[in-house]
C-alpha positions in Angstrom: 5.0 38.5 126.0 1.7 40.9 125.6 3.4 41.6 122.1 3.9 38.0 121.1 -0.3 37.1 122.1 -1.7 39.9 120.2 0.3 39.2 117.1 -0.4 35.5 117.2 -4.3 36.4 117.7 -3.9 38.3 114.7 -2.6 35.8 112.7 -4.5 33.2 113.5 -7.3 35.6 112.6 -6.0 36.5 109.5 -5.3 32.5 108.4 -8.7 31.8 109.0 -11.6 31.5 106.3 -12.1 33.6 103.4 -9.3 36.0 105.0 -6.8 33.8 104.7 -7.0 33.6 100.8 -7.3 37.4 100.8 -3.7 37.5 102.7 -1.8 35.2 101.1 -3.0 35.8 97.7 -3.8 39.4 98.1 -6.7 38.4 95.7 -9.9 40.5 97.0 -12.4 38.9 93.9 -14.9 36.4 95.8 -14.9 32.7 94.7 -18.1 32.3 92.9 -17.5 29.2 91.2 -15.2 26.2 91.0 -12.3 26.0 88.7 -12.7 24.3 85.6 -10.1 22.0 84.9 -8.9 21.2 80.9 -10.3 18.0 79.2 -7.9 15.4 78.6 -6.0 14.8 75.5 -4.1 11.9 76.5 -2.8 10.1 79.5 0.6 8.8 79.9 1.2 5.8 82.4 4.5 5.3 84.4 6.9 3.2 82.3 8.2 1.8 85.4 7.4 1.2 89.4 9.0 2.5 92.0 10.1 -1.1 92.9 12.3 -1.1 89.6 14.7 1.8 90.7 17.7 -0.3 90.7 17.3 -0.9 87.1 15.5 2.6 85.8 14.5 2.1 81.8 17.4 3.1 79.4 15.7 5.9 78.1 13.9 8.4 79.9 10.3 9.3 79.4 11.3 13.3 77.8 10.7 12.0 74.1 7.4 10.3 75.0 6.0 12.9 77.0 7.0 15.5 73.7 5.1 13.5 71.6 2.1 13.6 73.6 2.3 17.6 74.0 3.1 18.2 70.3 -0.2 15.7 69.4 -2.2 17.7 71.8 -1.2 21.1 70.9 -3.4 23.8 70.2 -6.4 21.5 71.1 -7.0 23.4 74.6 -6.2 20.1 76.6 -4.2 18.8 79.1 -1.9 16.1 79.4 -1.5 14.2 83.0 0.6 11.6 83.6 -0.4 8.6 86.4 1.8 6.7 88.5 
C-alpha cells in the first residue's frame, strides 16, 4: 500500500508543469515561443452535414481535396478543411 502512495506521488509529480512535457516527450529544450502555424492556401468546406448521412454525396471528397494540395504545393501553406 506504502508502495502504491509513493509511486502515485511521483507521478502526479512528474505530470505536473513543465515536467510533464519533459516526461512524455522526453524533450529537455525550454518553450520559448509559440508555434507558428502555416498560412492558408485554401479552405475546403464540408460538401455535406452530418444530418445528410443517409444519403452521403456519390462521390467522395479524395479528388477535391487533391486538387487543393496539388494547387498549393510547394507554396509552404496549409490546407484545412471546416465542418
Amino acid at each position: 500500500m506504502l508502495r502504491q502512495a509513493i509511486m502515485g506521488a511521483a507521478l502526479a509529480s512528474i505530470a505536473t508543469g513543465v515536467s510533464a512535457q519533459v516526461y512524455a516527450t522526453g524533450d529537455l529544450r525550454p518553450i520559448l515561443q509559440a508555434p507558428v502555424y502555416p498560412r492558408i492556401c485554401r479552405i475546403l468546406g464540408a460538401q455535406f452535414s452530418t444530418a445528410d448521412r443517409d444519403s452521403p454525396p456519390s462521390a467522395d471528397d479524395t479528388a477535391r481535396i487533391q486538387e487543393a494540395l496539388d494547387d498549393c504545393a510547394g507554396s509552404g501553406r496549409s490546407v484545412p478543411c471546416s465542418g
